[in-house]
C-alpha positions in Angstrom: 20.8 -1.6 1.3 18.7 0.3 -1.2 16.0 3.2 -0.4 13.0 3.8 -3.4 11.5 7.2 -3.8 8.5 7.0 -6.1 7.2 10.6 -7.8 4.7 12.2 -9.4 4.9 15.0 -11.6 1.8 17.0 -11.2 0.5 20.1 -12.7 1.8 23.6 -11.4 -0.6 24.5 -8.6 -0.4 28.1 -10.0 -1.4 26.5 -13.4 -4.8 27.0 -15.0 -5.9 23.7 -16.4 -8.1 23.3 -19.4 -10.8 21.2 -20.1 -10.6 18.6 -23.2 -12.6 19.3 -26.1 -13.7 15.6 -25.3 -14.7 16.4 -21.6 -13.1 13.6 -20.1 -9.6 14.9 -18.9 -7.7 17.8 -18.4 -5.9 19.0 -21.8 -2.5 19.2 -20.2 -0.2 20.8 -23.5 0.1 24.1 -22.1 0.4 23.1 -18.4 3.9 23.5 -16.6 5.0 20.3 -14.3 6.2 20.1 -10.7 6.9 17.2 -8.2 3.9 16.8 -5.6 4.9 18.5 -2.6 4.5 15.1 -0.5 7.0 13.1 -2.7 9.4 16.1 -2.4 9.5 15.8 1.0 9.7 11.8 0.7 12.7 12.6 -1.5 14.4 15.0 1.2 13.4 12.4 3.8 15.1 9.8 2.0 18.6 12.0 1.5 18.3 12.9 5.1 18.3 8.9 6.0 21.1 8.6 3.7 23.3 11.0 5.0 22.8 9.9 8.7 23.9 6.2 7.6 27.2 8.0 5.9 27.6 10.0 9.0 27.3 6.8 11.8 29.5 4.8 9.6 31.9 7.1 7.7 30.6 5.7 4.4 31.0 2.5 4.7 28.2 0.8 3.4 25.9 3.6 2.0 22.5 2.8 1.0 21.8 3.2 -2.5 19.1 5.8 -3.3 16.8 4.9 -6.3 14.0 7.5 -7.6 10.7 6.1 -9.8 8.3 8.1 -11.4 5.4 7.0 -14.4 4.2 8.7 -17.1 5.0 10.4 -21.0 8.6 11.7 -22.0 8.1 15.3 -19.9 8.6 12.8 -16.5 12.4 13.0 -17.2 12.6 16.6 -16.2 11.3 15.5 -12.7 13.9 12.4 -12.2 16.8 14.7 -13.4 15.7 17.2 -10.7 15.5 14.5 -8.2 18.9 13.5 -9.5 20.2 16.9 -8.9 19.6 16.6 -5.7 21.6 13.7 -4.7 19.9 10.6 -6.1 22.0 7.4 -7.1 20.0 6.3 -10.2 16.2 6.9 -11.7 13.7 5.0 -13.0 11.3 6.2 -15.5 8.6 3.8 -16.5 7.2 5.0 -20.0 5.0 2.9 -22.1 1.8 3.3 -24.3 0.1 1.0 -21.9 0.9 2.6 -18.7 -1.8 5.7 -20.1 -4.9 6.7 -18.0 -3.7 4.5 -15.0 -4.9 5.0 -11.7 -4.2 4.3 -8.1 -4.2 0.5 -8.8 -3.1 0.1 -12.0 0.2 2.7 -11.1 0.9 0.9 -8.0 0.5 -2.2 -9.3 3.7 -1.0 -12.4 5.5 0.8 -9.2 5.6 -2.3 -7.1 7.2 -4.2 -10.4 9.6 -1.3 -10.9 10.5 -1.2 -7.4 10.7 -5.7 -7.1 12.5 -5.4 -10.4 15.7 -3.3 -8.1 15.3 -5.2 -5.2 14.9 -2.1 -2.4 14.5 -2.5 0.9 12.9 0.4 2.0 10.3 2.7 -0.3 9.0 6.2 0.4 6.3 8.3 -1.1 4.2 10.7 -0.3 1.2 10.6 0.6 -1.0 11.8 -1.3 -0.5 13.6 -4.5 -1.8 17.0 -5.4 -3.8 16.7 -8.2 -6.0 13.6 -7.5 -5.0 13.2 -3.7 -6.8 10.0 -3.7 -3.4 8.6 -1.1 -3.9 5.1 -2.6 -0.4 4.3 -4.7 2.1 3.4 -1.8 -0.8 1.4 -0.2 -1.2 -0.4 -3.3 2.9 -1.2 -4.2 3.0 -2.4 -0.5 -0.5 -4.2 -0.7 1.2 -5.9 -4.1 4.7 -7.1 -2.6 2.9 -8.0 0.5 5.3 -5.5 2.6 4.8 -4.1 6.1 3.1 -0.1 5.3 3.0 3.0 7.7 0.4 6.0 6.2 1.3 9.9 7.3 4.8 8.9 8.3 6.1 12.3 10.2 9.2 10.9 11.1 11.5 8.3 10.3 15.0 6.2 11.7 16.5 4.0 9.7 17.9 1.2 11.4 20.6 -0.7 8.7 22.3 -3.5 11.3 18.7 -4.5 12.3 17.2 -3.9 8.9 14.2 -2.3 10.6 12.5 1.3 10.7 11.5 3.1 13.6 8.1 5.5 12.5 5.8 7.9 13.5 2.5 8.7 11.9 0.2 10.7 12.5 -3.2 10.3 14.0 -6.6 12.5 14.6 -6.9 14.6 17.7 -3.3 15.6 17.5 -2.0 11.8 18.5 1.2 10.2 17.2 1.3 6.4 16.8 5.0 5.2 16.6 5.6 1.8 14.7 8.6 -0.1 14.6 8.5 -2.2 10.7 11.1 -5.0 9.6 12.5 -4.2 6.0 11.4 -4.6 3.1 8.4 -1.6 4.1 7.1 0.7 2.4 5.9 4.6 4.0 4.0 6.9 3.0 5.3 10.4 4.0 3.2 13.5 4.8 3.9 17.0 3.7 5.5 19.5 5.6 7.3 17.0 8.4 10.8 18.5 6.1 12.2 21.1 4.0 13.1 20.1 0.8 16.5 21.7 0.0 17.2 23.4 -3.9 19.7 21.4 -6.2 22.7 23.2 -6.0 24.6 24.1 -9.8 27.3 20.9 -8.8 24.3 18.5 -8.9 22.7 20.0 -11.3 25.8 19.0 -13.2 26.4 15.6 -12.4 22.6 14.7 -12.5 23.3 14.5 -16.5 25.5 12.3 -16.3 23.8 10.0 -13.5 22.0 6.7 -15.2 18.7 7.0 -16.0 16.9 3.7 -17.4 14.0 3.6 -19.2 11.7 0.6 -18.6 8.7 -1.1 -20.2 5.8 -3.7 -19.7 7.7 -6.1 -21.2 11.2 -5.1 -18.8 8.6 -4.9 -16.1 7.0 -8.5 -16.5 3.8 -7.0 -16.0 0.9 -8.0 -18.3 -0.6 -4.7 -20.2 -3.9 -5.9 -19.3 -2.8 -5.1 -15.6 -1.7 -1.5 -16.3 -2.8 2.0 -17.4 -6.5 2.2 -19.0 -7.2 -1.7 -19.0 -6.3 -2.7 -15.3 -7.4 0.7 -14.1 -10.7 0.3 -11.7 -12.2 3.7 -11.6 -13.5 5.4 -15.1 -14.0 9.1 -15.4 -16.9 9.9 -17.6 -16.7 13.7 -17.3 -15.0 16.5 -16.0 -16.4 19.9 -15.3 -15.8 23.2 -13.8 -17.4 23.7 -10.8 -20.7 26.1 -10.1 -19.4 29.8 -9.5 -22.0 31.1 -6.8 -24.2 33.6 -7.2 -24.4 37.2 -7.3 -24.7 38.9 -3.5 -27.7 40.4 -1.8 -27.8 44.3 -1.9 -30.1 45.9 1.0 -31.5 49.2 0.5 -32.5 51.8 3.3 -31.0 52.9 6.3 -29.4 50.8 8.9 -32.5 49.7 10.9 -34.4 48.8 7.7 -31.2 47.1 6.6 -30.8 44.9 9.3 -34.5 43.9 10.3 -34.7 42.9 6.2 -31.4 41.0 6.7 -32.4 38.9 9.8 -35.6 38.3 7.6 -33.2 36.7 4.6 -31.6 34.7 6.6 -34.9 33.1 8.2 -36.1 32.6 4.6 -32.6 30.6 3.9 -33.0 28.7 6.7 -29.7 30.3 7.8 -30.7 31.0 11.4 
């Protein structure tokens, strides 16, 4: 058996972003990278599945753990880190034409990526934290035609039944459990896990751990499918958003004060 984690490498939510002199995207030189918080905890969720197989059979017949992640040369820091924490192999799909992607276009090169290895069972987060649009896993699974679970708070993997027990989560604090036949694909929410710290060890080996680099042409997928050219939403501009305005001083004593108050907030409408 083989598990898929796909990742995103995100901006630094402590980061302050900078608008492009073209005004179309965030200038992202000086910006420090991080894994979304959702796929980290896909990632621990997918270790923790792992070791429960190794612990009911003793090892025997481990699944595989495979970790994907799009975008330029600075993606590799984020698979080593996921390799560092106990990941089998990585996958790091870099090419010209994956640029300026979105939901669709990125799911549609995930879903490849992840066909291309043959696993039975992918997990992501999800939703991102930059864009948060919580489209990609729907997509990959849309594209292989695979059985899909969204806000996945818990998960059993069953291997001799090839099947997943999971729970999601629904509004008015409601669980829905779902039992899915493999190959499936989940999407994890944040917080259902803590994600543990590499330790130095696997730090150590993640060097030496394979990581493949992969392209359109690896991936079969046409370049007219991916990044920019099969993307289906365009941003035309990006802008920093209204700071509000100054606050209302009252003058006088406290009566005055509030009578004039009370009268603001009739004017506003905010009464």
């Amino acid at each position: 058996m083989r598990i898929g984690v796909c990742i995103k490498q995100v901006p630094d939510t402590d980061a302050h972003p900078r608008i492009a002199d073209s005004g179309d995207h965030i200038d992202d030189d000086d910006l420090s990278w991080v894994i979304s918080s959702c796929d980290l905890c896909a990632l621990e969720e997918a270790l923790l599945l792992v070791e429960a197989v190794e612990e009911e059979e003793g090892g025997i017949d481990r699944p595989e753990l495979v970790v994907f992640s799009l975008g330029p040369a600075r993606v590799e820091e984020a698979l080593r880190k996921a390799l560092a924490l106990g990941v089998d192999r990585a996958v790091h799909l870099e090419d010209a034409a994956f640029r300026g992607g979105d939901a669709m276009a990125d799911g549609r090169a995930l879903a490849a990526a992840v066909d291309r290895e043959g696993c039975d069972l992918v997990l992501a987060g999800a939703q991102s934290d930059d864009l948060g649009q919580a489209a990609t896993p729907a997509v990959i699974a849309g594209t292989l035609g695979r059985p899909y679970a969204w806000l996945v708070i818990a998960v059993e993997l069953d291997a001799a039944s090839r099947s997943v027990r999971a729970v999601r989560e629904l509004e008015g604090g409601m669980n829905e459990v779902l039992r899915l036949e493999l190959p499936a694909v989940l999407a994890v929410q944040a917080g259902i896990n803590k994600p543990r710290f590499a330790s130095l060890r696997g730090t150590l080996q993640a060097r030496r751990k394979p990581l493949e680099k992969v392209d359109c042409a690896m991936l079969g997928v046409e370049p007219g499918q991916v990044g920019k050219a099969g993307a289906r939403i365009e941003t035309m501009a990006v802008r920093v958003p209204p700071t509000g305005g100054g606050g209302l001083r009252i003058a006088g004593d406290a009566a005055e004060a509030a009578a004039e108050l009370l009268a603001h907030l009739e004017r506003e409408a905010l009464l």
